[in-house]
C-alpha positions in Angstrom: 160.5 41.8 -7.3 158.2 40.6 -9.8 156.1 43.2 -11.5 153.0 42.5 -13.5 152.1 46.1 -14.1 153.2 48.3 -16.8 154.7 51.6 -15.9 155.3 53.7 -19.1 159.4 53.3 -18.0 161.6 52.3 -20.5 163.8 49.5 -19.6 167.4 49.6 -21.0 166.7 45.4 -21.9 163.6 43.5 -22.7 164.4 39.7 -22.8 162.1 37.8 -24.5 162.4 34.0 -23.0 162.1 33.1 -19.1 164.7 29.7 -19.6 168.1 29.4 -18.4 169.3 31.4 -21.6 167.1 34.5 -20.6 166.9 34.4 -16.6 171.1 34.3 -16.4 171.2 36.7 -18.7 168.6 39.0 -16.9 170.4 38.3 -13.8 174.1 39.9 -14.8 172.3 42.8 -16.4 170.1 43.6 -13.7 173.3 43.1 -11.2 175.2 45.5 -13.5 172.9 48.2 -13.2 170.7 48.0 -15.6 166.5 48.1 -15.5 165.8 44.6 -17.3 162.4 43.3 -17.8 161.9 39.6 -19.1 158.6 38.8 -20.9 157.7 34.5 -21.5 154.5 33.4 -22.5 154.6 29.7 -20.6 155.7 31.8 -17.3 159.0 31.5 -15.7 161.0 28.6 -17.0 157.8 27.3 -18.4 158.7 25.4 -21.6 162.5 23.3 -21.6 164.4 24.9 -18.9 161.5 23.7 -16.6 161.3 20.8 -17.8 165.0 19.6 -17.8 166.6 17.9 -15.3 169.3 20.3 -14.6 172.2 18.1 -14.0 175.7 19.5 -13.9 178.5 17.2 -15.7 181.8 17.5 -16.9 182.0 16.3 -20.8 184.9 13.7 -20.8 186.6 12.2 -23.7 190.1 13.1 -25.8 190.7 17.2 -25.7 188.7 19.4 -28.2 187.4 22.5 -28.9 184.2 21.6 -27.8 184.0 19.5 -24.7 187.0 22.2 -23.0 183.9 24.5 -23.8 182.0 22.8 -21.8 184.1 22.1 -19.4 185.0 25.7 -18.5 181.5 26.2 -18.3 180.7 23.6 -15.8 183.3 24.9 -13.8 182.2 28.3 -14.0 178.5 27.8 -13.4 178.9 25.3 -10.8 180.9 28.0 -8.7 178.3 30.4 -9.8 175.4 28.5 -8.5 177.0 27.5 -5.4 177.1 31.4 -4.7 173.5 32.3 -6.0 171.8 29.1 -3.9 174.1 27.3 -1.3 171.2 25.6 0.0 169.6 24.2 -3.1 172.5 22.7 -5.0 173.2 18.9 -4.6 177.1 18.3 -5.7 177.8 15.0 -4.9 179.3 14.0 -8.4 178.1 11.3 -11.3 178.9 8.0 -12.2 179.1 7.7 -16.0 178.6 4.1 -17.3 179.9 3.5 -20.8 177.2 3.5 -23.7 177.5 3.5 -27.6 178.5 7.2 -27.6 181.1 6.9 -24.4 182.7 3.9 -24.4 185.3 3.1 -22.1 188.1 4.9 -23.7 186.4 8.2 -23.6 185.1 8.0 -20.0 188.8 6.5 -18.9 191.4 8.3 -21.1 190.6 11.9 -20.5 192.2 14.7 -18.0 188.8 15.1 -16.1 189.7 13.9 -12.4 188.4 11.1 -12.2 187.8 7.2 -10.3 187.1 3.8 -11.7 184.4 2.0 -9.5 183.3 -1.5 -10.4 180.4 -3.7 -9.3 182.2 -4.5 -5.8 182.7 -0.9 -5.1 179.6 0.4 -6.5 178.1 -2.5 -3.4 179.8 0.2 -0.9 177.7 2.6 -1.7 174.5 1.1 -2.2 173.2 -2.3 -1.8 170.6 -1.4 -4.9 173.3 -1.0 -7.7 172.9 -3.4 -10.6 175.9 -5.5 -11.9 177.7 -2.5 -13.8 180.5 0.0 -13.5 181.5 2.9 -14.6 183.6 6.0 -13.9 182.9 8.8 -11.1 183.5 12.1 -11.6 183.6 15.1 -8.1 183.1 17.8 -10.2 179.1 17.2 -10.7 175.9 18.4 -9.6 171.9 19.2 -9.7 170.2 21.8 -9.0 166.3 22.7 -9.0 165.6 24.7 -12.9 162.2 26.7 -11.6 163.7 27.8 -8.1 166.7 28.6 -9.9 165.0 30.6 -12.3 162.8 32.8 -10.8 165.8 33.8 -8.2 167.5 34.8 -10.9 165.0 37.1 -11.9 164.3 38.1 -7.9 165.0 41.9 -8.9 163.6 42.2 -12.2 160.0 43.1 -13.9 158.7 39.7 -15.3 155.9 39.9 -17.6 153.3 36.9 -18.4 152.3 37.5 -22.1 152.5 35.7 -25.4 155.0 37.6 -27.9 154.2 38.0 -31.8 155.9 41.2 -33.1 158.4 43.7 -32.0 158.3 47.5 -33.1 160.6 50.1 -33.6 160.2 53.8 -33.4 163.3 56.1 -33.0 164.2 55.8 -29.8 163.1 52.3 -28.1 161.4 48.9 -29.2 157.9 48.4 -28.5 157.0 45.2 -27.4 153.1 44.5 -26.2 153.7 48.3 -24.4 156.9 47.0 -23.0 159.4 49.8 -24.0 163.1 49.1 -24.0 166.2 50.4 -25.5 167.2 47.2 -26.3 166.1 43.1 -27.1 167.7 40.1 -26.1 166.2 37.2 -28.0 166.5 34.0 -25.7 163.5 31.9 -27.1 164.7 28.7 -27.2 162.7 26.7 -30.1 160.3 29.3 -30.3 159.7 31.2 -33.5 162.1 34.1 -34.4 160.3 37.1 -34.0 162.7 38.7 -36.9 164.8 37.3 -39.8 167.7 35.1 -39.1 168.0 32.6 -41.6 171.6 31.5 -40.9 170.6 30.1 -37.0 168.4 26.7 -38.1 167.3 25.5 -34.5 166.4 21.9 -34.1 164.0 21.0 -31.3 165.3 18.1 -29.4 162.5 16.4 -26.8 163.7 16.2 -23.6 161.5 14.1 -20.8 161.8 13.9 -17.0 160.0 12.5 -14.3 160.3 13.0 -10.5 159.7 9.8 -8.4 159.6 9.1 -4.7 161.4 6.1 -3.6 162.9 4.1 -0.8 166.2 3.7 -2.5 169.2 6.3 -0.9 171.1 6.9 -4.6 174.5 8.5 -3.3 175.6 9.9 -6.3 174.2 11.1 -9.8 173.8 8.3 -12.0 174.3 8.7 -16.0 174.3 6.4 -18.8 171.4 6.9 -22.0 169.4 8.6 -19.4 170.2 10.4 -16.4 169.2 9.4 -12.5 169.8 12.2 -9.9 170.7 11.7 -6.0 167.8 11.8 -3.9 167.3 15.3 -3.7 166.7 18.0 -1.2 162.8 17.8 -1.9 162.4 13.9 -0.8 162.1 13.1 -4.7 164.6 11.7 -7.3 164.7 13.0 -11.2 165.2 10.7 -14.0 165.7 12.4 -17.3 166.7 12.0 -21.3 167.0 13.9 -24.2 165.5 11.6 -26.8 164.2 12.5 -30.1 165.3 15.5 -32.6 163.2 16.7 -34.8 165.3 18.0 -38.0 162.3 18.7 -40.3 163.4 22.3 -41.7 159.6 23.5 -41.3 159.4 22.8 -38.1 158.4 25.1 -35.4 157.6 24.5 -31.8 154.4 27.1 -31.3 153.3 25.4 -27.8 155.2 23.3 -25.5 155.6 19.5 -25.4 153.0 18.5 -22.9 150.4 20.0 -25.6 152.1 19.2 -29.0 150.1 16.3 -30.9 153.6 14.5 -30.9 153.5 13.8 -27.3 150.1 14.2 -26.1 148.7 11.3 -24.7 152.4 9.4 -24.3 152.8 9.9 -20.7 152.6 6.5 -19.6 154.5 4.6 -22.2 157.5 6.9 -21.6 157.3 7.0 -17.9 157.7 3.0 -18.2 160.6 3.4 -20.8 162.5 5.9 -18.3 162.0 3.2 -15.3 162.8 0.6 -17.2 166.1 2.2 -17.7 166.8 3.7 -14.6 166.2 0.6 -12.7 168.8 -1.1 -15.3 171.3 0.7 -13.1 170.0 0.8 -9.9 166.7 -0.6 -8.4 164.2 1.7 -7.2 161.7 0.6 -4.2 158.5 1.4 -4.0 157.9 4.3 -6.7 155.6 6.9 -6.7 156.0 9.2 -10.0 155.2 12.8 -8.6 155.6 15.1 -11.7 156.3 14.7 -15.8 157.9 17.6 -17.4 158.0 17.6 -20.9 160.5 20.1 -23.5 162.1 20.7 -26.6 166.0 21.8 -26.4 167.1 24.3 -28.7 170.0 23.0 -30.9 172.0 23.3 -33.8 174.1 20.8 -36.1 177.5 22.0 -34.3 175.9 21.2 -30.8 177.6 24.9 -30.5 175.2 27.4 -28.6 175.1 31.0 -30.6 175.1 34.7 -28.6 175.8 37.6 -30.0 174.5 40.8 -31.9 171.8 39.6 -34.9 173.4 39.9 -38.2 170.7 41.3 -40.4 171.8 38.7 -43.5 170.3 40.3 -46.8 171.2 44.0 -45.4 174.8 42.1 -45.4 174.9 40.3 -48.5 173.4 43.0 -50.5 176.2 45.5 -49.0 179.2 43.2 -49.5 178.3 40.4 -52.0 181.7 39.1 -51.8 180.4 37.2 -49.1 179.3 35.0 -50.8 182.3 33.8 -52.6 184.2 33.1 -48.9 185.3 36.8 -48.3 185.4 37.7 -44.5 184.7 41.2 -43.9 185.4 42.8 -40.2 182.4 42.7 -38.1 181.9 46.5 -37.8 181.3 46.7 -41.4 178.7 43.8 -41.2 174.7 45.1 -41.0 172.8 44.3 -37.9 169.4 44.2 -36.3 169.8 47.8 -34.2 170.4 47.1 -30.2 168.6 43.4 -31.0 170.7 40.1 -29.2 170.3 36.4 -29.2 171.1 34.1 -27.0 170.0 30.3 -27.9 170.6 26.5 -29.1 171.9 25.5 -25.4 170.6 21.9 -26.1 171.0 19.6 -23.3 173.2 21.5 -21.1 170.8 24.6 -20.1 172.0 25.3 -16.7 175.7 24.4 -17.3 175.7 26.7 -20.6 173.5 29.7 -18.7 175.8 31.4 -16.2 179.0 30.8 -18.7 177.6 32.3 -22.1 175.2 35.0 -20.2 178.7 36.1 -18.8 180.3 36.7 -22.1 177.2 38.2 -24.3 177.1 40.4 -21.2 180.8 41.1 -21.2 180.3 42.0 -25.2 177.2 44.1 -24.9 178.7 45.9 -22.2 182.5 45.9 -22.9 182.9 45.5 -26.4 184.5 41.9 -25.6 185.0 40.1 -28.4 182.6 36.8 -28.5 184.7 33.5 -29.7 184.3 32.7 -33.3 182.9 29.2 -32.8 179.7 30.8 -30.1 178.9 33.9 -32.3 176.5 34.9 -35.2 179.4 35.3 -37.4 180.2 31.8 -37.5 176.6 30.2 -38.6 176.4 33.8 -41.2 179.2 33.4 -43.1 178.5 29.4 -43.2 175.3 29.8 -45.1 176.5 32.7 -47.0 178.9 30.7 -48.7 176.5 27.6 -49.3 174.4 30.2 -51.1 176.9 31.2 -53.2 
């Protein structure tokens, strides 16, 4: 139910962000119990969740911390969205041709199951495939961000406003008459609506296009860019992340398809993403449909971050120890009161959502501890100790 009307209620959670981040988030709350309201000024995956091109892939390469992260998200989400929509998920795996960042080793010499295919076998499949190879992966999928998105938040109250301030009186947060108990910050690039020095987001543009073509693509296709399987819809998406912005000033205070960098850029970009995509397959008879424009939210560590806000100068002023590298337990650390975040998913929205929505929930709910190299903690005590 999607309710634009605001009853004097107070919702236990107020979510401020309608991406992947927020909507999965919503979702678990909502289905533990709780009355959950999400508030978005662009509309329901209106800004880089929208705009991404949703593709589900395993992260191959020798074992580390952070591409088994990924990996046991993938998993979990794809087995999440197979449950939420059956009928809108397209798993028929990806083909990963080596670039400067995979080369052959990574894509060969990892324990991701796993099959070689080279120009003759790529033929099989489809006639269109250009003179490469690469390694095909089962475990991979796509699935439609908006539809996905605003089933998540089937059963709770969505509000349509633009965000500048959240109050506080004794009992709840006030937020543009929205009452809740508590706030889950999911915003993405967006600016912070309260003080959280240590979590530096770099926006990271993100372009896709959806094209009608002739061509029958059996598989997902992935190399510097990323060509889906021709889709449920009759269309095919072809998608990059391209261009981080690191400038520490800036802020992202409207969305891509109205941001001076990009305004006017449509058709030079839409050229540069055929050019590629038919580098690995051809594509007959084109007709671009839709461009969707976003900036990803990331950090340095490529890590996302979830967990309670750390209120830093309440915490350095009450243990200033920190600052020479003393650890202090995280009870004893000072926090925002009942406020959340959720952000810097980068590139992998919908693999990320289910997975980390399922373990802030777990720690908002259960007391479950959140892994060091995901929470607050990690990024708080990093520039605590720069500082000092």
């Amino acid at each position: 139910m999607f309710s634009y009307n605001i009853f004097m209620k107070i919702y236990d959670y107020l979510i401020i962000g309608a991406g992947s981040a927020g909507c999965n988030t919503a979702y678990l709350l909502q289905k533990s119990g709780k009355e959950v309201a999400v508030v978005d000024r662009e509309g329901i995956a209106g800004g880089a969740s929208g705009a991404a091109g949703a593709f589900l892939s395993p992260l191959p390469g020798k074992k580390n911390l952070y591409n088994s992260f990924v990996n046991n998200a993938l998993k979990f989400s794809l087995d999440f969205y197979e449950q939420l929509i059956p009928d809108e998920i397209d798993k028929k795996g990806v083909l990963r041709v080596s670039n400067d960042n995979f080369g052959q080793d990574k894509l060969k010499n990892n324990e991701i199951k796993h099959q070689y295919l080279d120009t003759n076998n790529l033929q099989i499949f489809s006639k269109y495939f250009q003179n490469i190879d690469g390694y095909f992966y089962e475990n991979a999928a796509i699935i439609e961000p908006i539809n996905t998105c605003k089933k998540l938040l089937e059963n709770c109250d969505f509000f349509k406003e633009d965000v500048q301030d959240i109050n506080k009186s004794e009992q709840h947060y006030l937020v543009n008459n929205i009452k809740a108990k508590n706030i889950i910050l999911a915003q993405g690039v967006n600016s912070p609506l309260i003080e959280l020095p240590y979590m530096v987001i770099s926006p990271i543009f993100g372009l896709r296009i959806d094209v009608k073509t002739d061509t029958k693509i059996p598989f997902n296709i992935h190399k510097s860019i990323s060509v889906s399987t021709n889709k449920q819809d009759g269309t095919v998406s072809i998608g990059a992340t391209s261009q981080r912005h690191d400038t520490a000033d800036m802020r992202c205070e409207t969305t891509c398809d109205k941001c001076e960098f990009y305004i006017n850029t449509d058709e030079a970009q839409t050229k540069t993403l055929l050019d590629q995509a038919n580098e690995l397959i051809k594509l007959e008879n084109i007709e671009v449909v839709k461009i969707y424009k976003g900036a990803r939210a990331s950090i340095k560590s490529y890590f996302p971050v979830i967990g309670k806000a750390i209120n830093y100068e309440a915490s350095l002023n009450k243990h200033p120890s920190i600052k020479k590298g003393t650890k202090v337990p995280s009870s004893l650390l000072e926090y925002h009161e009942n406020i959340y975040v959720i952000n810097a998913f980068g590139s992998r929205g919908f693999v990320f959502g289910p997975y980390l929505a399922k373990i802030l929930c777990e720690n908002i709910l259960e007391e479950k501890e959140i892994p060091k190299e995901l929470s607050c903690e990690k990024l708080f005590y990093k520039m605590a100790r720069k500082q000092g």
